[in-house]
Biotite code that builds the C-alpha atoms (Angstrom):
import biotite.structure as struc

atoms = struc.array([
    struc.Atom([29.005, 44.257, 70.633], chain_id="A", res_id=1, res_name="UNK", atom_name="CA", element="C"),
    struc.Atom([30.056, 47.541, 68.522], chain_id="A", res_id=2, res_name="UNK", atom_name="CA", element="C"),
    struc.Atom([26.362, 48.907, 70.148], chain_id="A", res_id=3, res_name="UNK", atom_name="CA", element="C"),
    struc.Atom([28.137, 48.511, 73.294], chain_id="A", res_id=4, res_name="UNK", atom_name="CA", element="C"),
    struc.Atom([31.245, 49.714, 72.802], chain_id="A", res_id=5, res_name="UNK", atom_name="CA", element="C"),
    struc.Atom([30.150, 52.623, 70.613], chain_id="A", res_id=6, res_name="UNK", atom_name="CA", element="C"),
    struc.Atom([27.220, 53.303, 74.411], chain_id="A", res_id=7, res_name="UNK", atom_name="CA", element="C"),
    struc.Atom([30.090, 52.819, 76.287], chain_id="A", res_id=8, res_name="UNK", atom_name="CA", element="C"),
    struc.Atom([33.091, 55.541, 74.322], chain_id="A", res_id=9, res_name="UNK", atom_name="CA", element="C"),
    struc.Atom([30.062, 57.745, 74.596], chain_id="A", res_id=10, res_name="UNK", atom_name="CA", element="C"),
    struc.Atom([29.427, 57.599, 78.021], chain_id="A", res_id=11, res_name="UNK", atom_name="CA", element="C"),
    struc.Atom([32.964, 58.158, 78.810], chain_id="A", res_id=12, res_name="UNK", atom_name="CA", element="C"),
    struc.Atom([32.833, 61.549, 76.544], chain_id="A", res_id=13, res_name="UNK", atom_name="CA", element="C"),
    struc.Atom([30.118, 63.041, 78.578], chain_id="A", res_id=14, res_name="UNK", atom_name="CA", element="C"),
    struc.Atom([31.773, 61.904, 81.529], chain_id="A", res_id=15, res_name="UNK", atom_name="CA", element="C"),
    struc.Atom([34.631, 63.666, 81.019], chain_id="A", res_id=16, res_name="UNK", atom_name="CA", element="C"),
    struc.Atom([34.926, 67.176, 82.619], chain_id="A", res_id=17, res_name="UNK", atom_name="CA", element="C"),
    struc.Atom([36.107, 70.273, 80.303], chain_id="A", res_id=18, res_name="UNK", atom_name="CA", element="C"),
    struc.Atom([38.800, 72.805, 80.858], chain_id="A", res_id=19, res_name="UNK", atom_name="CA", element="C"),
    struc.Atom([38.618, 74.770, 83.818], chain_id="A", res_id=20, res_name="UNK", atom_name="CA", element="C"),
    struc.Atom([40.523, 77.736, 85.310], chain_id="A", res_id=21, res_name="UNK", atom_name="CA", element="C"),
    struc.Atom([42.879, 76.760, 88.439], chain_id="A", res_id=22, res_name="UNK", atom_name="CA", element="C"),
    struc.Atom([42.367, 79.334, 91.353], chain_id="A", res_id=23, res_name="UNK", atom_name="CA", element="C"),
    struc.Atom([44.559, 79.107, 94.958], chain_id="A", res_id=24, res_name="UNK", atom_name="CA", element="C"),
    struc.Atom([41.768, 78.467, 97.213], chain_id="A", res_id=25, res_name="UNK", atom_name="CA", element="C"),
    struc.Atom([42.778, 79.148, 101.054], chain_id="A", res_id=26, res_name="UNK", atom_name="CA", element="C"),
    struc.Atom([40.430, 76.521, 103.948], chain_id="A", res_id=27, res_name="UNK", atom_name="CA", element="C"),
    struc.Atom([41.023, 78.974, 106.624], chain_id="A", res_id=28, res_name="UNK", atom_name="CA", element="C"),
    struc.Atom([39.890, 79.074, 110.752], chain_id="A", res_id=29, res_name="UNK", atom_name="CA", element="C"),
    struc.Atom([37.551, 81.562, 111.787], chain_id="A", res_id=30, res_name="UNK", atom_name="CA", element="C"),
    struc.Atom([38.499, 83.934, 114.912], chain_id="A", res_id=31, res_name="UNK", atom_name="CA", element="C"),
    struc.Atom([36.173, 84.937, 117.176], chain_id="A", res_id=32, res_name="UNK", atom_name="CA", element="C"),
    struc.Atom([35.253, 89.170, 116.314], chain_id="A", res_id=33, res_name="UNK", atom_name="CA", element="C"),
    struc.Atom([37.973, 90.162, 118.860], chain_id="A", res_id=34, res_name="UNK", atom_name="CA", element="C"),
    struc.Atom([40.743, 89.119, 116.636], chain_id="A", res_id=35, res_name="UNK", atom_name="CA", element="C"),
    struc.Atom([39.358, 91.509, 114.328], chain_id="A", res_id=36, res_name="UNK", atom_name="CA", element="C"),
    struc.Atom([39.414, 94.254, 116.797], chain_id="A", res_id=37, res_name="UNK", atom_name="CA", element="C"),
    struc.Atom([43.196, 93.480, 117.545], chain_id="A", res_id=38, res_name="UNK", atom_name="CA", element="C"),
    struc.Atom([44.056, 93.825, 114.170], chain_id="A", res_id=39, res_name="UNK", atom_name="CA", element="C"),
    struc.Atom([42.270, 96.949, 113.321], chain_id="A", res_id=40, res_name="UNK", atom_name="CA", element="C"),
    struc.Atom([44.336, 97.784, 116.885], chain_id="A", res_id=41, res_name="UNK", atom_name="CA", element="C"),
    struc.Atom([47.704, 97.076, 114.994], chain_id="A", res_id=42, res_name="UNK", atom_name="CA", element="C"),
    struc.Atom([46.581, 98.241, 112.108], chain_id="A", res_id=43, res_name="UNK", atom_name="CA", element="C"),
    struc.Atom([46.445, 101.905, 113.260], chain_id="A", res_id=44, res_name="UNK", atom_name="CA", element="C"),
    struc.Atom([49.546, 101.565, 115.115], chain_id="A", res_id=45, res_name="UNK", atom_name="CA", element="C"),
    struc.Atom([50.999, 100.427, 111.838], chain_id="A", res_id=46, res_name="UNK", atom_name="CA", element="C"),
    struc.Atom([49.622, 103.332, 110.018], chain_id="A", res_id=47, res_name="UNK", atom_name="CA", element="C"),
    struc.Atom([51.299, 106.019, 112.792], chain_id="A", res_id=48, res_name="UNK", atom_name="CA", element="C"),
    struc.Atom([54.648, 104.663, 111.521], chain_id="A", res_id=49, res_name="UNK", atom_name="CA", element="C"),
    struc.Atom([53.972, 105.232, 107.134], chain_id="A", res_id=50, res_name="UNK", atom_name="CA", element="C"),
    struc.Atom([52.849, 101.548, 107.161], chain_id="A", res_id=51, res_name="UNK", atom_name="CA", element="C"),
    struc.Atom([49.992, 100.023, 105.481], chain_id="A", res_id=52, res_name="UNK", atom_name="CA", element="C"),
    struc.Atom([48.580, 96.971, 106.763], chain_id="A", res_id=53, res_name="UNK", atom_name="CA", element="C"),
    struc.Atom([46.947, 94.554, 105.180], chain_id="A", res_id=54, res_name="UNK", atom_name="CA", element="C"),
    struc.Atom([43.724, 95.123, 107.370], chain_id="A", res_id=55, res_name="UNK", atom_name="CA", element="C"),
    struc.Atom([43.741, 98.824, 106.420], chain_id="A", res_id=56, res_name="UNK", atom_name="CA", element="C"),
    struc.Atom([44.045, 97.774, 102.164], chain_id="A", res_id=57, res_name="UNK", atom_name="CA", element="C"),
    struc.Atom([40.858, 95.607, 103.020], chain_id="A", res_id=58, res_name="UNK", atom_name="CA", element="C"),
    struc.Atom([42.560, 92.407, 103.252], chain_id="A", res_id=59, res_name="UNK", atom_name="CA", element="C"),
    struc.Atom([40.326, 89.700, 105.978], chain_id="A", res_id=60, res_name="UNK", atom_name="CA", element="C"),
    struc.Atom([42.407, 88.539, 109.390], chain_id="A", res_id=61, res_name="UNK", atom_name="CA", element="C"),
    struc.Atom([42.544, 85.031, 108.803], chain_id="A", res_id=62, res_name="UNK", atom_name="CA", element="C"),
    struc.Atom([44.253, 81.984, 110.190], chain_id="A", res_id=63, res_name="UNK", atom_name="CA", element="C"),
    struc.Atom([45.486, 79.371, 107.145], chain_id="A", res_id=64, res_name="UNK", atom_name="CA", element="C"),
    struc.Atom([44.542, 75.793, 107.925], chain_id="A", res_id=65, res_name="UNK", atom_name="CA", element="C"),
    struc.Atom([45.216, 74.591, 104.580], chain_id="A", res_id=66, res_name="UNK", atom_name="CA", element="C"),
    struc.Atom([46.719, 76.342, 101.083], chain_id="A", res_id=67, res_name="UNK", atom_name="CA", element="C"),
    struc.Atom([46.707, 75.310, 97.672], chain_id="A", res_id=68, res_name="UNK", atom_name="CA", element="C"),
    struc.Atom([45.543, 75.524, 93.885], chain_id="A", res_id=69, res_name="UNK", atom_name="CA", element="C"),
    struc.Atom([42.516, 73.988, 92.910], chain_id="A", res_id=70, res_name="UNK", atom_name="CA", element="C"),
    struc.Atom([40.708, 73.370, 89.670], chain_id="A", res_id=71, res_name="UNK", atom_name="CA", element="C"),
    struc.Atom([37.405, 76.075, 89.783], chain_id="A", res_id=72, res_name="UNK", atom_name="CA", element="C"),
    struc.Atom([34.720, 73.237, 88.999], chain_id="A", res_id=73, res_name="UNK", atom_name="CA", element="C"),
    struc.Atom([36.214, 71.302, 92.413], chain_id="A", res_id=74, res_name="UNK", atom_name="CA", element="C"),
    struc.Atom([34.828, 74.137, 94.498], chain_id="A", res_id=75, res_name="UNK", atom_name="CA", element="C"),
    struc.Atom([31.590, 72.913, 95.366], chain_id="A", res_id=76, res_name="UNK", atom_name="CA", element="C"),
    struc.Atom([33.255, 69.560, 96.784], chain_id="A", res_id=77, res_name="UNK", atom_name="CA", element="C"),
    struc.Atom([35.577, 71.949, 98.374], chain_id="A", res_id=78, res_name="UNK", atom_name="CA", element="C"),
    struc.Atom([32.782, 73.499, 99.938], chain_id="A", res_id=79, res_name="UNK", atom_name="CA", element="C"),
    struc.Atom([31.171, 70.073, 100.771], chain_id="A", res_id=80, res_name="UNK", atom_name="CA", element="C"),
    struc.Atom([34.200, 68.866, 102.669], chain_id="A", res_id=81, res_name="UNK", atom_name="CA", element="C"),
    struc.Atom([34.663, 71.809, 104.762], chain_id="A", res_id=82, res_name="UNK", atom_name="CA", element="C"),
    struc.Atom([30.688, 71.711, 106.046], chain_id="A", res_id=83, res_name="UNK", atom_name="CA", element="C"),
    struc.Atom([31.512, 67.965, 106.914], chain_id="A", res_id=84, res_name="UNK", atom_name="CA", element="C"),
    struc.Atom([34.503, 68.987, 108.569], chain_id="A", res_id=85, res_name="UNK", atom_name="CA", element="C"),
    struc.Atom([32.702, 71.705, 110.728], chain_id="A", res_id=86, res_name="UNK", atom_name="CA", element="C"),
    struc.Atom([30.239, 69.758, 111.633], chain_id="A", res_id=87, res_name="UNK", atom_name="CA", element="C"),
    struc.Atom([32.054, 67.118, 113.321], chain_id="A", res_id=88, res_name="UNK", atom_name="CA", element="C"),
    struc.Atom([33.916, 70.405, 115.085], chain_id="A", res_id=89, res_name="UNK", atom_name="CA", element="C"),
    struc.Atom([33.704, 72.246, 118.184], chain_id="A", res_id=90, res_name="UNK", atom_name="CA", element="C"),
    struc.Atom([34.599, 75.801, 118.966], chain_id="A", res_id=91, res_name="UNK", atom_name="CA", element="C"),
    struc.Atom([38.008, 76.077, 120.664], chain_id="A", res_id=92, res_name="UNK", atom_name="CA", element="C"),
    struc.Atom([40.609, 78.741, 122.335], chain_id="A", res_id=93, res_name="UNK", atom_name="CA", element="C"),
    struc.Atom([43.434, 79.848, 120.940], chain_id="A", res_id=94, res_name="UNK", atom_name="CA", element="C"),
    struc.Atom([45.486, 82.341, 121.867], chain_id="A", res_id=95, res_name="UNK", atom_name="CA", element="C"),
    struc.Atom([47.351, 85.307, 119.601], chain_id="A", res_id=96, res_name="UNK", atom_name="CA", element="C"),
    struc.Atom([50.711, 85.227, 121.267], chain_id="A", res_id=97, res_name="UNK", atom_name="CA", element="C"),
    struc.Atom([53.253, 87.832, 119.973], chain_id="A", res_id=98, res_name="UNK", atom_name="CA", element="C"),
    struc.Atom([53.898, 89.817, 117.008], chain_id="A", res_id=99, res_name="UNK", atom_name="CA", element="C"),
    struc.Atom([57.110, 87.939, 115.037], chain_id="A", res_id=100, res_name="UNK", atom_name="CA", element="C"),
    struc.Atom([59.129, 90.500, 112.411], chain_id="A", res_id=101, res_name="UNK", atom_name="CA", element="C"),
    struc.Atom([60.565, 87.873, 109.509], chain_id="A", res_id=102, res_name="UNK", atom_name="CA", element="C"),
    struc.Atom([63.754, 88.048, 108.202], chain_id="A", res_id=103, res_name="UNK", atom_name="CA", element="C"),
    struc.Atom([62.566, 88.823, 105.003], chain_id="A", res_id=104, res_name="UNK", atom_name="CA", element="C"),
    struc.Atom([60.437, 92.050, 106.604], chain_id="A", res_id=105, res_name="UNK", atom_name="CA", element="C"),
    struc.Atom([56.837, 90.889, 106.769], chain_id="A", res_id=106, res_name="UNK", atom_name="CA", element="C"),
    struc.Atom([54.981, 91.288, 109.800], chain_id="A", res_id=107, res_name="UNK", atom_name="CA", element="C"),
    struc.Atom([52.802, 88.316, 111.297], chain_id="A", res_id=108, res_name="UNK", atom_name="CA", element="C"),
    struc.Atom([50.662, 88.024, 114.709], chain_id="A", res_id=109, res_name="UNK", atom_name="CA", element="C"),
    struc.Atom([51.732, 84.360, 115.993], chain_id="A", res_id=110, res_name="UNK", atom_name="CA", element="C"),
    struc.Atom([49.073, 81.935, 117.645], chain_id="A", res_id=111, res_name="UNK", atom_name="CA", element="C"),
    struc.Atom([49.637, 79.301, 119.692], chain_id="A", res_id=112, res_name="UNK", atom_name="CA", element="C"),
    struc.Atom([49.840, 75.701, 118.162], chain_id="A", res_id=113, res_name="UNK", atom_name="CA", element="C"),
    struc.Atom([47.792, 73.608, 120.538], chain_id="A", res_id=114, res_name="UNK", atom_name="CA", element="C"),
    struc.Atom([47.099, 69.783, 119.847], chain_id="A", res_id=115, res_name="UNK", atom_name="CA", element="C"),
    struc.Atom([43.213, 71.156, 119.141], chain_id="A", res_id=116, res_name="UNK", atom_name="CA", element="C"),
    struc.Atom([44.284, 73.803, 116.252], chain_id="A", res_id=117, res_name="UNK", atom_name="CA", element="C"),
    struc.Atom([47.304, 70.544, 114.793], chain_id="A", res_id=118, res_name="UNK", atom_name="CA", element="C"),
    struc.Atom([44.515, 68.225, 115.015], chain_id="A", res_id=119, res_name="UNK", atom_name="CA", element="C"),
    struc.Atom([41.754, 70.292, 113.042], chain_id="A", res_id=120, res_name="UNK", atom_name="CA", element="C"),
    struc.Atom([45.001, 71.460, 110.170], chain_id="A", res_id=121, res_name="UNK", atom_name="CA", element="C"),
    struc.Atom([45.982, 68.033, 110.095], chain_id="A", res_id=122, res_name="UNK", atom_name="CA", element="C"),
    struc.Atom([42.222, 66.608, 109.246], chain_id="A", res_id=123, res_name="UNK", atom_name="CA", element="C"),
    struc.Atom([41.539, 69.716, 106.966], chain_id="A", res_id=124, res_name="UNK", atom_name="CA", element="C"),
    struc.Atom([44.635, 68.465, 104.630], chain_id="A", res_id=125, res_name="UNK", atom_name="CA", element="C"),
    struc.Atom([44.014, 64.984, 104.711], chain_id="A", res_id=126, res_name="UNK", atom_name="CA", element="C"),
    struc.Atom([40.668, 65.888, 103.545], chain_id="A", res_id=127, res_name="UNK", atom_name="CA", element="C"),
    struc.Atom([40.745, 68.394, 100.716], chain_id="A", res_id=128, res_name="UNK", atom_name="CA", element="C"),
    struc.Atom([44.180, 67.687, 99.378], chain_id="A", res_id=129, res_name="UNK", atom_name="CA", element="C"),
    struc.Atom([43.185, 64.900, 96.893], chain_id="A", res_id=130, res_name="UNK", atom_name="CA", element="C"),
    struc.Atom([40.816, 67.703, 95.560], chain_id="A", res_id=131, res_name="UNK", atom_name="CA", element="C"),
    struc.Atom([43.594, 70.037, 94.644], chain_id="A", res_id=132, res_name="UNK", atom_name="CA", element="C"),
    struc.Atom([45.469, 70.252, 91.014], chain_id="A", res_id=133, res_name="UNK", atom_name="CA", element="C"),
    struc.Atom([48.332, 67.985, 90.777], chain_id="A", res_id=134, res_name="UNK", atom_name="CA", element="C"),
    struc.Atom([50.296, 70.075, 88.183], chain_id="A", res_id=135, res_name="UNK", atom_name="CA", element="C"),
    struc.Atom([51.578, 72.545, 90.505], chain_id="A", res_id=136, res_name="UNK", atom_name="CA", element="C"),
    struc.Atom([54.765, 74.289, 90.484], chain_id="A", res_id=137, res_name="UNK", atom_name="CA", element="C"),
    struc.Atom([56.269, 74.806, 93.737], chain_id="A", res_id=138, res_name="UNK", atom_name="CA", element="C"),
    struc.Atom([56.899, 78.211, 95.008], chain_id="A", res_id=139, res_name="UNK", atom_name="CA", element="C"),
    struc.Atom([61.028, 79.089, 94.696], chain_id="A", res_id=140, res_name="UNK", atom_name="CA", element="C"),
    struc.Atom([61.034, 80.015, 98.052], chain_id="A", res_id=141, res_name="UNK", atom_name="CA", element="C"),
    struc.Atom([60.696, 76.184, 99.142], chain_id="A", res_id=142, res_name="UNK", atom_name="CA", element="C"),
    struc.Atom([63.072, 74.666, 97.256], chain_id="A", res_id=143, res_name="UNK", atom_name="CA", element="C"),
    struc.Atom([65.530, 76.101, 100.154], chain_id="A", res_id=144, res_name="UNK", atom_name="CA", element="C"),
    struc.Atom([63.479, 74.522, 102.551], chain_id="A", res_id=145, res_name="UNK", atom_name="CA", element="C"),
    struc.Atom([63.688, 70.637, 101.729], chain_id="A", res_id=146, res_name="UNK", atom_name="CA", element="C"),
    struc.Atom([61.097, 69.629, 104.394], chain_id="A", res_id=147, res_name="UNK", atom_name="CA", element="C"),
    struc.Atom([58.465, 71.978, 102.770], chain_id="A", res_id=148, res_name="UNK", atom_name="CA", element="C"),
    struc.Atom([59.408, 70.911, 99.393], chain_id="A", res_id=149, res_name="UNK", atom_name="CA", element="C"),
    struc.Atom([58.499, 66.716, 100.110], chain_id="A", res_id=150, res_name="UNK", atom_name="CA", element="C"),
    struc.Atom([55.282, 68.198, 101.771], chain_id="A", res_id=151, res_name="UNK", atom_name="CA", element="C"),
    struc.Atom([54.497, 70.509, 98.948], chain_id="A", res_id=152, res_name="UNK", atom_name="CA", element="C"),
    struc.Atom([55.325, 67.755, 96.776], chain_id="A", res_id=153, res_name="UNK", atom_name="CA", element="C"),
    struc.Atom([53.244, 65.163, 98.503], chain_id="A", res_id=154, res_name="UNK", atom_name="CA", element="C"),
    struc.Atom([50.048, 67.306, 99.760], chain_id="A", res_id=155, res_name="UNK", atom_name="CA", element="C"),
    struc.Atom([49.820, 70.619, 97.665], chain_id="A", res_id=156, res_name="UNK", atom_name="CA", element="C"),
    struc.Atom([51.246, 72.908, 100.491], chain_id="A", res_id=157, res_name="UNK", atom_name="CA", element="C"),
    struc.Atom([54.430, 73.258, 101.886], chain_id="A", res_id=158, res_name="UNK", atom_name="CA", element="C"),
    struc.Atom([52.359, 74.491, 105.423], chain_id="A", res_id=159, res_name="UNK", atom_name="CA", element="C"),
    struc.Atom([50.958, 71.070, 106.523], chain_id="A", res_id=160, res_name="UNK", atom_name="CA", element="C"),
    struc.Atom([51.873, 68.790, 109.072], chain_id="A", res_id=161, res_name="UNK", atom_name="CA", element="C"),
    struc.Atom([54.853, 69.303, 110.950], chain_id="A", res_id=162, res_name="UNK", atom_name="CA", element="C"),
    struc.Atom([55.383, 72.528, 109.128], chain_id="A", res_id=163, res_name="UNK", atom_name="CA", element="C"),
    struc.Atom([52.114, 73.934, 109.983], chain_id="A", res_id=164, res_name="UNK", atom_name="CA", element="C"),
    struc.Atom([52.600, 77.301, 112.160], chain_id="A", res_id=165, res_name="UNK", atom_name="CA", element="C"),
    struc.Atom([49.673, 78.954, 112.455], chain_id="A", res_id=166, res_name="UNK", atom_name="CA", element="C"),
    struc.Atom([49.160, 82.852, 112.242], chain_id="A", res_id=167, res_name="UNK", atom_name="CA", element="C"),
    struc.Atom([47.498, 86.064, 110.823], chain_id="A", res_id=168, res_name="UNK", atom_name="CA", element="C"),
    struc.Atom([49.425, 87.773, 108.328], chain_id="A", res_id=169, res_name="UNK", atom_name="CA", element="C"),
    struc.Atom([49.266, 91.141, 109.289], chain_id="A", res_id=170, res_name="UNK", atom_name="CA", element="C"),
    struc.Atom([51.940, 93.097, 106.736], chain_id="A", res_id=171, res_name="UNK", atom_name="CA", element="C"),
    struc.Atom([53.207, 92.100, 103.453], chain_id="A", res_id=172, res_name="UNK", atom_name="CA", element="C"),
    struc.Atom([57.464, 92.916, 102.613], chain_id="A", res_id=173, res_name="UNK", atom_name="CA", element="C"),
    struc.Atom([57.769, 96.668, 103.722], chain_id="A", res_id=174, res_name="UNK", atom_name="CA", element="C"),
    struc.Atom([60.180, 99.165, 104.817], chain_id="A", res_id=175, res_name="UNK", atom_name="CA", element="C"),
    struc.Atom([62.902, 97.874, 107.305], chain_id="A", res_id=176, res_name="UNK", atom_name="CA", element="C"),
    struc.Atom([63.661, 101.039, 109.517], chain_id="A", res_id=177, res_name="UNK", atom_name="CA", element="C"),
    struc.Atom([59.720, 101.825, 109.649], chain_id="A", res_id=178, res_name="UNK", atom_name="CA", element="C"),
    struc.Atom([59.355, 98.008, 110.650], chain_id="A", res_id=179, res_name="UNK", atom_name="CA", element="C"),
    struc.Atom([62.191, 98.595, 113.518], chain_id="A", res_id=180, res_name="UNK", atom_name="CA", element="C"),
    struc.Atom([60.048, 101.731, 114.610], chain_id="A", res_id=181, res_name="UNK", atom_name="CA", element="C"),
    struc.Atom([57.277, 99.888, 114.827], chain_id="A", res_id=182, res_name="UNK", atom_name="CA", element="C"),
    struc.Atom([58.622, 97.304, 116.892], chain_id="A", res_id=183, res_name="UNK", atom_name="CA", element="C"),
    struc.Atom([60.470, 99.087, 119.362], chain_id="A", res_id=184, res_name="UNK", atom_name="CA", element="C"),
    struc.Atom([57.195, 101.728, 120.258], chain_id="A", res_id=185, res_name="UNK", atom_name="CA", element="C"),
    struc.Atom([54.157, 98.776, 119.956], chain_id="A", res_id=186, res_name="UNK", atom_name="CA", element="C"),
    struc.Atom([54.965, 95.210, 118.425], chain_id="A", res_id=187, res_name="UNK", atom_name="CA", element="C"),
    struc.Atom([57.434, 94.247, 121.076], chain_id="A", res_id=188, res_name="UNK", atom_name="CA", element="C"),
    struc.Atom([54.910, 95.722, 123.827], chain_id="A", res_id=189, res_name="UNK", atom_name="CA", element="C"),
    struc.Atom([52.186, 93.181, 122.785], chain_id="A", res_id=190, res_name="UNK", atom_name="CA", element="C"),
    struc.Atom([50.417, 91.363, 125.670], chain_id="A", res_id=191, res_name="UNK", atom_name="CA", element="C"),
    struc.Atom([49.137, 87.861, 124.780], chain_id="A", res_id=192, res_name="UNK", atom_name="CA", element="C"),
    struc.Atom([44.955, 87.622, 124.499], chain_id="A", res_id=193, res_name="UNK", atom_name="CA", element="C"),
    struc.Atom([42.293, 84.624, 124.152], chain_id="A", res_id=194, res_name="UNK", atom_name="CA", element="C"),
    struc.Atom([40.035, 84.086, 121.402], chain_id="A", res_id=195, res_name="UNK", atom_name="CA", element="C"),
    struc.Atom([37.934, 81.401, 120.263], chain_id="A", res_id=196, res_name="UNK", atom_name="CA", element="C"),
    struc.Atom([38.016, 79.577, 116.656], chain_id="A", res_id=197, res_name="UNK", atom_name="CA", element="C"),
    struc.Atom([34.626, 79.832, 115.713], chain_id="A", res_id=198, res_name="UNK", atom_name="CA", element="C"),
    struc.Atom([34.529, 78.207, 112.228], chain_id="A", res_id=199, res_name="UNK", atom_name="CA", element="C"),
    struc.Atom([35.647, 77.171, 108.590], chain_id="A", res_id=200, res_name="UNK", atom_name="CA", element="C"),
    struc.Atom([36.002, 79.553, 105.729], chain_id="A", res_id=201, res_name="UNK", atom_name="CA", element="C"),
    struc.Atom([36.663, 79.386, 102.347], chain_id="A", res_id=202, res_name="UNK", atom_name="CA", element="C"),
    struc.Atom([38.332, 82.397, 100.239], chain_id="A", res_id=203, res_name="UNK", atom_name="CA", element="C"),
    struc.Atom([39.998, 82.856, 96.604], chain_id="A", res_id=204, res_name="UNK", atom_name="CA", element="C"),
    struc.Atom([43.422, 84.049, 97.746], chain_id="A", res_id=205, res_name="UNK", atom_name="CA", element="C"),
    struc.Atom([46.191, 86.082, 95.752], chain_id="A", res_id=206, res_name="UNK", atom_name="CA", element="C"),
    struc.Atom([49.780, 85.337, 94.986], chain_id="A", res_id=207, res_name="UNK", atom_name="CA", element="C"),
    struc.Atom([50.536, 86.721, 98.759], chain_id="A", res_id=208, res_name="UNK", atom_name="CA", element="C"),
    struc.Atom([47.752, 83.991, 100.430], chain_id="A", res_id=209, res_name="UNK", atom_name="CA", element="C"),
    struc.Atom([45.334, 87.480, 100.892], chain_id="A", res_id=210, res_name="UNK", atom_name="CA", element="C"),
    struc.Atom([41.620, 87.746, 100.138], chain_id="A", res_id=211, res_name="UNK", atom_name="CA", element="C"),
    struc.Atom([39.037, 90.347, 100.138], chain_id="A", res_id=212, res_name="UNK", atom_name="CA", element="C"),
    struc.Atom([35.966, 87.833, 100.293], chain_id="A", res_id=213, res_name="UNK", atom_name="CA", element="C"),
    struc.Atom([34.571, 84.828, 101.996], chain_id="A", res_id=214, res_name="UNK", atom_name="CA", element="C"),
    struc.Atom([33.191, 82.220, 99.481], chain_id="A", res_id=215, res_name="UNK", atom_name="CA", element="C"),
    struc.Atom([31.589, 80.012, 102.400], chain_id="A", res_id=216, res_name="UNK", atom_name="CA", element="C"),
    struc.Atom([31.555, 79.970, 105.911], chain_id="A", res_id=217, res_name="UNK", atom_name="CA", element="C"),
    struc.Atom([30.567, 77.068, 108.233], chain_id="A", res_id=218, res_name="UNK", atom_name="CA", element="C"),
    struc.Atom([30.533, 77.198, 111.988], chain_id="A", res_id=219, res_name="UNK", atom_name="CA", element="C"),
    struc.Atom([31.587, 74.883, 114.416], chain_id="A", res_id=220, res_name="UNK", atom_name="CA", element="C"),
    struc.Atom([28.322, 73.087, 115.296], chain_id="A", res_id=221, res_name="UNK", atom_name="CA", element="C"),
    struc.Atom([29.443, 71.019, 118.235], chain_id="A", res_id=222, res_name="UNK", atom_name="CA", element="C"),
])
């Protein structure tokens, strides 16, 4: 009996993971390459005004389907989940439907929310949220928003759900009077355009949900 007890303590040991680093790990939707053309579009616009975009610091046009902070040794199930997930996918349209100034001066391109893109954000978080790291501290920001905070709480992201509003992040805080320039001579001027979702990615974000590099990308395969 002490054989088997002494087998089985040891078997638990080697079980056990070790310490690993946490990174925020961003399951994103892939836009079809005229998205990318649109932003480079705004992106020089931006820049006639003193602005720099995001695009034009290197930062990837991306559309969020799912946010949060994840152990490093979870990414290859990370990675698993999102191949499933794209291969039981189609491509889709979408389309990018106005340029939205927030009240706390970033700049985002808004897309339309249809029951395809809700459905597909929805699945994403019921999917990979058990992966993420259940210590998390919520951002401050939230805690004024009590919705986000009991979907934070309960799924890793305060984005998900009902509070899922999809969009491309196009300028981080900046300069209020430039922003009202910019407005008034191009982002007010914008004329709705179709694109297709082409895919799953997976990046390493920063503290402003930005990345530089795709870790994995799966395409729709249906």
């Amino acid at each position: 009996m002490l054989t088997l007890a002494l087998i089985s303590i040891s078997q638990v040991a080697l079980a056990t993971p070790s310490p690993s680093s946490t990174t925020s790990y961003n399951l994103f939707l892939i836009p079809s390459h005229n998205v990318d053309k649109t932003v480079s579009t705004i992106s020089n616009q931006l820049k006639q005004q003193q602005l720099s975009s995001l695009y034009s610091q290197g930062y990837l046009p991306h559309i969020t389907l799912y946010l949060s902070q994840y152990s490093t040794s979870n990414l290859k199930l990370l990675k698993q989940q999102a191949q499933q997930l794209a291969s039981q996918w189609h491509q889709f349209p979408l389309t990018l439907e106005h340029i939205e100034r927030t009240k706390g001066n970033w700049l985002m391109l808004e897309i339309s929310n249809t029951r395809e893109l809700q459905r597909l954000a929805d699945t994403a978080a019921i999917t990979v949220s058990p992966l993420r790291s259940m210590d998390q501290t919520a951002p401050t920001w939230v805690s004024h928003y009590p919705e986000k905070l009991a979907a934070f709480q309960r799924y890793g992201s305060p984005n998900v759900f009902t509070n899922f509003e999809p969009h491309i992040t196009l300028l981080a805080q900046s300069n209020s009077q430039k922003l009202t320039q910019f407005m008034t001579k191009y982002g007010q001027k914008f004329q709705p355009m179709k694109f297709n979702a082409l895919g799953i990615g997976i990046t390493a974000v920063n503290s402003n949900g930005q990345a530089k590099a795709v870790i994995a990308r799966y395409l729709f395969t249906k």
